[in-house]
N, C-alpha and C positions, 0 to 999 in steps of 0.2 A: 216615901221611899227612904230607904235606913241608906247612909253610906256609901253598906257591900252592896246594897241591891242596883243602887242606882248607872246608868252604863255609863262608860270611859272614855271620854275622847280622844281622839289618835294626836289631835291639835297639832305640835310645830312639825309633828313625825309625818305629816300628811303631805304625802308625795305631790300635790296637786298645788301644798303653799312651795315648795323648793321650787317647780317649773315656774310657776308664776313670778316667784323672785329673779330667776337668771333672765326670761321672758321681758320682766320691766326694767331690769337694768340695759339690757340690751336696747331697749324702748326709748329709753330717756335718754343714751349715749346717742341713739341716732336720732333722735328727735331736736335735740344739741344743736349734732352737728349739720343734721340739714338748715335749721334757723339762724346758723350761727356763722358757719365756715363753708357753707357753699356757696361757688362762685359760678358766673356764668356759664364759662367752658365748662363745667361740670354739667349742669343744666342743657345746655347743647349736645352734649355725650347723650344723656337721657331722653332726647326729645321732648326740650322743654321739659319735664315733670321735675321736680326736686324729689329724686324719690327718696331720697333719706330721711324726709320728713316725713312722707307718708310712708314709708316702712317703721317710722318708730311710731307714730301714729296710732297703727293696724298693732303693730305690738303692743302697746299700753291700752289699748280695747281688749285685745284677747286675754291682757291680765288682770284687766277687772273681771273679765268674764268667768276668768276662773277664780279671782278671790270670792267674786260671788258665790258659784257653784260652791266654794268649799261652805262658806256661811249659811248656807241656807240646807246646803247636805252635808253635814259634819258625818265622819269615817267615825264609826263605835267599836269598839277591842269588845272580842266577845267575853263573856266574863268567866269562861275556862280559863283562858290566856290568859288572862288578868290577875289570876292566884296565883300565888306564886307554888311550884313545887315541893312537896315535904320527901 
């Protein structure tokens, strides 16, 4: 395949890496702070569970989930779009 034939990846413009980034940072703040800065009485609120550990947990799984998807199904620009306008 020549260059222009070959197709274009959407790559960092892919909607799917931006969720995954706010997804895992969110992930890893609360993953933090449940390992880090939870205290009993918090734990007592929750019935027993630290769940800010397993909500950032459950978060940084669902962002591999999708960095995967994005890896394995990369978004193609079709290749109208892709030329630019004369």
């Amino acid at each position: 395949m020549t260059e222009s034939s070959r197709p274009r990846k959407a790559g960092a413009f892919d909607i799917r890496l931006i969720i995954s980034l706010l997804l895992g940072v969110y992930g890893v703040v609360l993953t933090v702070m449940g390992l880090a800065f939870t205290s009993d009485a918090d734990r007592e609120k929750a019935a027993g569970v630290n769940i800010n550990l397993w909500a950032g947990i459950g978060l940084l799984v669902v962002t591999a989930m999708f960095v995967l998807w994005t890896v394995l199904r990369p978004l193609t620009v079709p290749q109208a779009a892709a030329e630019p306008a004369e």
